[in-house]
DRENPAPA-709032 format. One record per residue: x, y, z of N, C-alpha, C, CB in turn. Coordinates in steps of 0.02 Angstrom, whole numbers, plus 50000, padded with zeros to 5 digits. Glycine has a CB too. Example, Ala and Ser with C-alpha at 12.3 -4.5 7.8 and 13.67 -1.06 7.14 Angstrom:
<sites>
506604971650390506154977550390506604983550390505654977650452/506424988850354506844994750357506455000250394507044997050286/
</sites>
This chain:
<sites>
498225199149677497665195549650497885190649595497145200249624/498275193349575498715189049500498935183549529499465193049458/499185183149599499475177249598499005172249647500225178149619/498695175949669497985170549691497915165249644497195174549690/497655169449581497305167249518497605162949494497195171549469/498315165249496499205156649449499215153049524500655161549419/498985154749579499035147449615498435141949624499225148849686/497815145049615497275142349589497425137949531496835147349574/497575137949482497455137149435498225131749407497235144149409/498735132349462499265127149446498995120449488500095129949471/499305114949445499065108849468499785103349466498385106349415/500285107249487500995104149485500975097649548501645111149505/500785099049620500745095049690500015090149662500575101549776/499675092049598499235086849612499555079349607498665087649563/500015081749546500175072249541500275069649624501155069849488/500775072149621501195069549686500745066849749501665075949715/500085071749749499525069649800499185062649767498905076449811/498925061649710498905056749697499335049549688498725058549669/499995051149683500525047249692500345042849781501275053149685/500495047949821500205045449888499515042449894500195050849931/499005043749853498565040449883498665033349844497855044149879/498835031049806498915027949796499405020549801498795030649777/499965026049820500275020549873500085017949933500775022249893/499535022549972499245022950037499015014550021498585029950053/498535015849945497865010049948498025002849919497175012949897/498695006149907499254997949874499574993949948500265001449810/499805000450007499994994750075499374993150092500424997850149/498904996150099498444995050143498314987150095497775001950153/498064986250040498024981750013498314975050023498124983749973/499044976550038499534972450029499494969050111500274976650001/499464974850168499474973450229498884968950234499484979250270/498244968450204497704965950220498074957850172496914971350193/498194958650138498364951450110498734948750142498614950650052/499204950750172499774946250198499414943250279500614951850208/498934947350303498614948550360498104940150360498164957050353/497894940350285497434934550268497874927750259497024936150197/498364927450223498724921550189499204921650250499094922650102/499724925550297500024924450359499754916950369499814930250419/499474918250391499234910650445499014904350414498534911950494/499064905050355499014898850314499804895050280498494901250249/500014898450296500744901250267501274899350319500764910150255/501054898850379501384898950449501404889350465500784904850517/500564887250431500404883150441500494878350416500094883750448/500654880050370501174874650319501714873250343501414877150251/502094878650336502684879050356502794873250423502794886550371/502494873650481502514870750520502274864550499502304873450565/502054862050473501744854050463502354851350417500844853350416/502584855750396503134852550339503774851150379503334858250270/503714855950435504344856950455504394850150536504414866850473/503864850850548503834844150599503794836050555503004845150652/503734836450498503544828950443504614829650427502694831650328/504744834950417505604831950427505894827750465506014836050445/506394824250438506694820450511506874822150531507004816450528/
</sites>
């Protein structure tokens, strides 16, 4: 029962679970940005790159 009670009550894996979620919501973030600016980004690129001689 004692050690029910010290595993209840330790909170050592919390960081670490929060560590992950938070990296989770930084790619997801990041994936959605690059997802948006990609194609604007692509599109440049190409207009600049056909205006070369």
């Amino acid at each position: 029962m004692e050690l029910l009670k010290k595993m209840w009550k330790e909170d050592e894996g919390q960081d670490l679970i929060e560590y992950g979620l938070l990296l989770g919501i930084i790619t997801v973030g990041a994936i959605a940005s690059i997802k948006l600016i990609g194609p604007k980004v692509t599109s440049y690129f190409s207009s600049t790159n056909t205006n070369l001689p």
